[in-house]
PAZAPA-4460 file (N, C-alpha, C; in steps of 0.05 Angstrom, whole numbers, plus 32768, in hexadecimal, padded with zeros to 4 digits):
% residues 145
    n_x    n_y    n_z   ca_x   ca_y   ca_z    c_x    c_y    c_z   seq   type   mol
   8011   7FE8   8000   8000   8000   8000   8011   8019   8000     1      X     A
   802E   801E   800A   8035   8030   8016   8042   8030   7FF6     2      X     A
   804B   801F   7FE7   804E   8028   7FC4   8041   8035   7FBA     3      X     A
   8025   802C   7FBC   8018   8032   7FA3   8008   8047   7FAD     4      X     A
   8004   8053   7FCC   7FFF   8067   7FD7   8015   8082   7FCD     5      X     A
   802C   807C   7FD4   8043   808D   7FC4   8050   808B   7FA6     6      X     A
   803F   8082   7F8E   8039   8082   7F7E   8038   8091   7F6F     7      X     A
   8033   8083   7F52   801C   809C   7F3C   8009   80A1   7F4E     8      X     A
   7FF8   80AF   7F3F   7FDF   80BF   7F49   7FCB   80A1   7F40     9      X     A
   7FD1   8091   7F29   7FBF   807D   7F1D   7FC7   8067   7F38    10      X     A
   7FDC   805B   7F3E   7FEB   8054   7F5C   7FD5   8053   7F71    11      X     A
   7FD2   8070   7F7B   7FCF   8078   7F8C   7FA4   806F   7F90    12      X     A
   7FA6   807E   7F79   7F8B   807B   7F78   7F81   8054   7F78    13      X     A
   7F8F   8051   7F71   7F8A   8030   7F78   7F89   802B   7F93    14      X     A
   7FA6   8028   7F9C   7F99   802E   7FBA   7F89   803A   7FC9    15      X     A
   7F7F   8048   7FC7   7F63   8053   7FCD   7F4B   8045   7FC8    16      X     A
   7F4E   8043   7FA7   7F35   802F   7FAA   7F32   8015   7FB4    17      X     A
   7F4F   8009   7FC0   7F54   7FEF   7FCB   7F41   7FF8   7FE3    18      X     A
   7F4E   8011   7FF8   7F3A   800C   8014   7F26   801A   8010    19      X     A
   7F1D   8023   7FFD   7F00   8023   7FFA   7EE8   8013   7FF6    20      X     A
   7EF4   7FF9   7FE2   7EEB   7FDE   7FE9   7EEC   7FCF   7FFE    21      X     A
   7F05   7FCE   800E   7F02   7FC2   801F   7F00   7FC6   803A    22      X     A
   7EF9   7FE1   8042   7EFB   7FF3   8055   7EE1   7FE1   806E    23      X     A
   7ECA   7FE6   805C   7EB5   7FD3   8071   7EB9   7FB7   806F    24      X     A
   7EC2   7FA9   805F   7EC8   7F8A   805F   7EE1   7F85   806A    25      X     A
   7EF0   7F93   8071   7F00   7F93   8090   7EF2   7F8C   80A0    26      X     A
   7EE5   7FA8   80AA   7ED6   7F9F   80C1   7EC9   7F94   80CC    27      X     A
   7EAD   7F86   80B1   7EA1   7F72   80BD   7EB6   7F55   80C0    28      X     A
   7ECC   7F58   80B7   7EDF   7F38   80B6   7EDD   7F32   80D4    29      X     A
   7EDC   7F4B   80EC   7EDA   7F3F   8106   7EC8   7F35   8112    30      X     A
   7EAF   7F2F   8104   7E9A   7F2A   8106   7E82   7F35   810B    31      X     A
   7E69   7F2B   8111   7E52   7F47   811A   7E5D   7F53   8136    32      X     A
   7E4E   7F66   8135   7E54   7F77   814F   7E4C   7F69   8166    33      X     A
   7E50   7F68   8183   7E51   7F5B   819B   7E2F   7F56   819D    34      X     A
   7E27   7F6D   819C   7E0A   7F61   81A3   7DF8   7F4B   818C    35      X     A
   7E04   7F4C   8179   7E02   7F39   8165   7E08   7F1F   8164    36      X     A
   7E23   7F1E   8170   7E2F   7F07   817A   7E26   7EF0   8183    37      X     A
   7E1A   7EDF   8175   7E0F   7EC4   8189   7E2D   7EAF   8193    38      X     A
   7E3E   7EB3   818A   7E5B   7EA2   8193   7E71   7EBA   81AA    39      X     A
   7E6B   7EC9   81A4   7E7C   7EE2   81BA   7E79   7EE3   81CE    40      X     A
   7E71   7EE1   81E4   7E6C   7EE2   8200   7E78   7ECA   8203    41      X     A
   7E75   7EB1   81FE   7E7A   7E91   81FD   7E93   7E93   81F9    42      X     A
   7E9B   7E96   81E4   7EB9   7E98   81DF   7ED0   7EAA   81EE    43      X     A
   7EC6   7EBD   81F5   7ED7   7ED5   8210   7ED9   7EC8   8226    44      X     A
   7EB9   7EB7   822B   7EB5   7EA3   824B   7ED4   7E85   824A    45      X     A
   7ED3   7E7E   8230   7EE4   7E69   822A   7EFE   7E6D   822F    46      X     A
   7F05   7E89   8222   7F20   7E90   8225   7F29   7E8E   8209    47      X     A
   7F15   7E8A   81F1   7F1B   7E81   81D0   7F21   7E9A   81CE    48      X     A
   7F20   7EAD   81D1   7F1C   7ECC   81C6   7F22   7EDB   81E4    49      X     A
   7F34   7EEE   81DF   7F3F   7F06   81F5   7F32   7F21   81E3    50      X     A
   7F21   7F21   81D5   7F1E   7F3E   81C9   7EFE   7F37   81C4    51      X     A
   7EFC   7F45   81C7   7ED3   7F42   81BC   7ED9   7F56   8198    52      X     A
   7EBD   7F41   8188   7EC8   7F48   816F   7EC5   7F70   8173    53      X     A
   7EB2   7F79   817A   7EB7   7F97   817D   7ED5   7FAA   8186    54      X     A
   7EE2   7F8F   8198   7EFA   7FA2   81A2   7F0F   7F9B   8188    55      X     A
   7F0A   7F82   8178   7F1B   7F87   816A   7F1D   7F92   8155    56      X     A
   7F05   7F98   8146   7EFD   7FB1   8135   7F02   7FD1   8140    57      X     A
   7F07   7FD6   8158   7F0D   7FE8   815E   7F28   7FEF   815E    58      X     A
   7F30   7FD4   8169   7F52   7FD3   8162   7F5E   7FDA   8142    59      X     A
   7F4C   7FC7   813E   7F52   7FD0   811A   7F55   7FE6   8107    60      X     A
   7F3C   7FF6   8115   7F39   8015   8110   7F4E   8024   8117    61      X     A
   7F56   801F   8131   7F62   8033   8141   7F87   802C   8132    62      X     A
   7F87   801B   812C   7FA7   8016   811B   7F9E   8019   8100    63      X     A
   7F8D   801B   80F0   7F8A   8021   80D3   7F88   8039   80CF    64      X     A
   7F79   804B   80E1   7F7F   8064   80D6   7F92   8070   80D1    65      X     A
   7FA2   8077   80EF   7FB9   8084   80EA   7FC5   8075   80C9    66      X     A
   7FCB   8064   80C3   7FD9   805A   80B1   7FD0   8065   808D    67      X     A
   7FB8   8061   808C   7FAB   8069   807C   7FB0   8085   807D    68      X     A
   7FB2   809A   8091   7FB4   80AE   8090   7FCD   80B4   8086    69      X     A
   7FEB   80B4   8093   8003   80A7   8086   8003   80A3   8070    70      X     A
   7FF7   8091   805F   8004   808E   8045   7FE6   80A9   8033    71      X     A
   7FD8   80B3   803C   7FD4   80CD   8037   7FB6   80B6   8021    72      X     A
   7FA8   80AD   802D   7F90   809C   8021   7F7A   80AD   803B    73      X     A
   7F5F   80A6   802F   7F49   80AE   8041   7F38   8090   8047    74      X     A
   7F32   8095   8064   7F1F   8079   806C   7F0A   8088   8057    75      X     A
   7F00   8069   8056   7EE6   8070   8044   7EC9   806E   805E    76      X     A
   7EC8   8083   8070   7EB9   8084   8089   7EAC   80A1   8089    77      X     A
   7E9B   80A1   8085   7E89   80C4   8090   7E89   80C8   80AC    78      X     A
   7E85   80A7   80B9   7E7D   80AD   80D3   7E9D   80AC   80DF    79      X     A
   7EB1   80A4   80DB   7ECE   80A4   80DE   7EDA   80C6   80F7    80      X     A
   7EDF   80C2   80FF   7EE6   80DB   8114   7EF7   80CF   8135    81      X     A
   7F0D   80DA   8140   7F0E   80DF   8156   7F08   80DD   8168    82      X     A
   7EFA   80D4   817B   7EEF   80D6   819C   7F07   80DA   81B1    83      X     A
   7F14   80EC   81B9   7F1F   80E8   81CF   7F19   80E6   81E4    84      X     A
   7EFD   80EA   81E4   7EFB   80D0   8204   7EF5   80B4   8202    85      X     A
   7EF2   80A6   81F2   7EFF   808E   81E9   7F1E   8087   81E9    86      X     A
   7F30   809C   81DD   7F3E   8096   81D8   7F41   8087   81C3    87      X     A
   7F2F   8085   81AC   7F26   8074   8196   7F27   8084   817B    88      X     A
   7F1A   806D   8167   7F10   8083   8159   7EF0   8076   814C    89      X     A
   7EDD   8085   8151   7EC4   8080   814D   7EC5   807D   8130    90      X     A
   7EAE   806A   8127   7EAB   805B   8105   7E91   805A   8101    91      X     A
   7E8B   805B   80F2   7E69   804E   80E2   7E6F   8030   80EA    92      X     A
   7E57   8024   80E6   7E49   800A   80F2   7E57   7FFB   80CC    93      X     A
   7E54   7FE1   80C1   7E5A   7FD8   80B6   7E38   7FCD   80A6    94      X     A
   7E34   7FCC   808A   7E1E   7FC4   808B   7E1C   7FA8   8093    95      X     A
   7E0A   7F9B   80AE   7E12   7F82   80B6   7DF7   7F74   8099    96      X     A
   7DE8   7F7C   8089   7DD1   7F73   8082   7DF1   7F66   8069    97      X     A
   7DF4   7F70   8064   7E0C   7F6F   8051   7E1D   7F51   8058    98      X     A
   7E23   7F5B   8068   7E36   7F41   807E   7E25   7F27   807B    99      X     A
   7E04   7F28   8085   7DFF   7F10   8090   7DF7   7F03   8072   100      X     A
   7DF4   7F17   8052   7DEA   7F12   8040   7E03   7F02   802F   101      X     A
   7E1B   7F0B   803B   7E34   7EFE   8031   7E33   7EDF   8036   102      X     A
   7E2F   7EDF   8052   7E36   7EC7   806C   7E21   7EB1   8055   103      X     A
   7E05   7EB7   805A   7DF6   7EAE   8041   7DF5   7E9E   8022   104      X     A
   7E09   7EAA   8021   7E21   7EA2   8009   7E13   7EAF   7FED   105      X     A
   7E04   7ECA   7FF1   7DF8   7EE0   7FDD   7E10   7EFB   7FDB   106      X     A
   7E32   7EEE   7FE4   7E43   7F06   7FDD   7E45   7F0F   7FC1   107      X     A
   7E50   7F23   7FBB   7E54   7F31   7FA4   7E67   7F1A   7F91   108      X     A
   7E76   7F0B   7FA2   7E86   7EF8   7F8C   7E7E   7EDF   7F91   109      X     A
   7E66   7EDE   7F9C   7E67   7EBC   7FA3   7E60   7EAD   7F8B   110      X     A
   7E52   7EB3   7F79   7E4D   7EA7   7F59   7E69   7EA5   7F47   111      X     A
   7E73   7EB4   7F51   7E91   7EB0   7F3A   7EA3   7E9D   7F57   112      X     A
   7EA6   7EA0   7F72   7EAF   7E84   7F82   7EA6   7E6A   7F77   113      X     A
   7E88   7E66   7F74   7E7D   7E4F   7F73   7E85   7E3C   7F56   114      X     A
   7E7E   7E58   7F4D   7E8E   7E49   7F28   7EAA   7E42   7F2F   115      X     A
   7EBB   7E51   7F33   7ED7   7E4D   7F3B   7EDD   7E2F   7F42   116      X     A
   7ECD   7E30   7F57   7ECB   7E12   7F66   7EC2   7DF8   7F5F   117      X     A
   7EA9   7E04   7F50   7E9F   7DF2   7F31   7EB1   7DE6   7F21   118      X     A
   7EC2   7DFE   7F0F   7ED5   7DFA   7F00   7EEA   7DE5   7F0A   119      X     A
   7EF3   7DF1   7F1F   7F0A   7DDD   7F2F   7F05   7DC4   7F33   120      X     A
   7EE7   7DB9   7F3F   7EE2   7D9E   7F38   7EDE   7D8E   7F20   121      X     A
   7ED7   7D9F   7F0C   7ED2   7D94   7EF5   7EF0   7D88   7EE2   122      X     A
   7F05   7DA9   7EE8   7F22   7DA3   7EDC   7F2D   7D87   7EEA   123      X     A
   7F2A   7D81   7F0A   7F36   7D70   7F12   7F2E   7D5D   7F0D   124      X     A
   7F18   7D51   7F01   7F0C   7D37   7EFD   7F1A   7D21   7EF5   125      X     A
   7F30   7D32   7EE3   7F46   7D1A   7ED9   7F4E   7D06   7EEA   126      X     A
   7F53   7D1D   7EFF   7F6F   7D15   7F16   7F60   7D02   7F25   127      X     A
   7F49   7D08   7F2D   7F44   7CFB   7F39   7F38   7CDF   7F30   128      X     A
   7F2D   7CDE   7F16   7F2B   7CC1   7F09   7F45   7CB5   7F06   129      X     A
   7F5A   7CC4   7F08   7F6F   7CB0   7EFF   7F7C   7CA8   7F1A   130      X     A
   7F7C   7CB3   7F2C   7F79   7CB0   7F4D   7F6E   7C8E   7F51   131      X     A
   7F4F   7C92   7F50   7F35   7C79   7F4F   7F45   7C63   7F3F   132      X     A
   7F54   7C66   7F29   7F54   7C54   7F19   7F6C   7C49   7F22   133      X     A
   7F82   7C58   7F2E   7F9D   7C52   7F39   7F91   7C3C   7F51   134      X     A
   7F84   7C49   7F64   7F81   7C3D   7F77   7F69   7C1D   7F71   135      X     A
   7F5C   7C1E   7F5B   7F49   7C04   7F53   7F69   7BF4   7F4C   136      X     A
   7F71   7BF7   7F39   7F91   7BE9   7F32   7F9B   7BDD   7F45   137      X     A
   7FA2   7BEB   7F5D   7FB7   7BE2   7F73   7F9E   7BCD   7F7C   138      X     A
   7F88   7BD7   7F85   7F77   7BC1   7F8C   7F6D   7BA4   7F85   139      X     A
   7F6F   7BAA   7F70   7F71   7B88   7F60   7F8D   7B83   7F63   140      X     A
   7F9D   7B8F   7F59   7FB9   7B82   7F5F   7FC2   7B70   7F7A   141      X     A
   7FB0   7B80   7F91   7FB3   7B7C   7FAC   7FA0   7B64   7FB1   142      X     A
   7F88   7B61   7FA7   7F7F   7B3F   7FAA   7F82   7B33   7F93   143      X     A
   7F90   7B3C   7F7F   7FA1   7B1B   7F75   7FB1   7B11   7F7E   144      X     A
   7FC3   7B1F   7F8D   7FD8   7B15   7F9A   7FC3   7B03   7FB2   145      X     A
***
């Protein structure tokens, strides 16, 4: 980022539109928000998780900005600002309708994944008949003997 941020202007602008895509799909990566959470409380009680997914989206925030600011890019956030009595920095919410429509498997790329994945079983079919056929071979070999 810190290349193509100090860049051409064509560079630069790429990077930008990199965290402008991925600016909210960051954030939901830590999952829904706490009160959303049906695994969060459970998992903090377990000891699976030392951060609730909110503190770590906050963490996230709070080290992305500055950085983004640094290489001289803008969060893509309206609601994006300061709190110093937090000590934070306050963000817009993430669209979770978005999130749970992904989870769903109705993402923006899941039709070109699924083909992908289509494709890939279909290319491998060789391998794997010739796999079946290896292993039928050894098997008769193995009760003639």
């Amino acid at each position: 980022m810190m290349k193509m941020a100090r860049g051409t202007p064509e560079q630069k602008a790429m990077a930008q539109d990199a965290l402008n895509r991925f600016w909210y799909p960051s954030l939901m990566m830590f999952g829904p928000s706490d009160k959303e959470s049906v695994h969060s409380a459970q998992s903090m009680a377990w000891k699976i998780k030392i951060n609730t997914n909110d503190e770590l989206r906050q963490k996230f925030v709070d080290q992305t900005v500055p950085q983004a600011k640094f290489l001289g890019l803008t969060v893509p956030d309206e609601g994006l600002k300061w709190n110093e009595e937090k000590g934070g920095h306050d963000f817009s919410e993430p669209d979770w309708t978005e999130f749970y429509d992904v989870l769903k498997g109705n993402g923006p790329c899941n039709e070109e994944r699924i083909e992908a994945r289509t494709r890939a079983w279909e290319d491998g079919a060789w391998f794997r008949e010739g796999l079946m056929a290896n292993a039928e071979k050894r098997q008769n070999r193995h009760a003639a003997e």
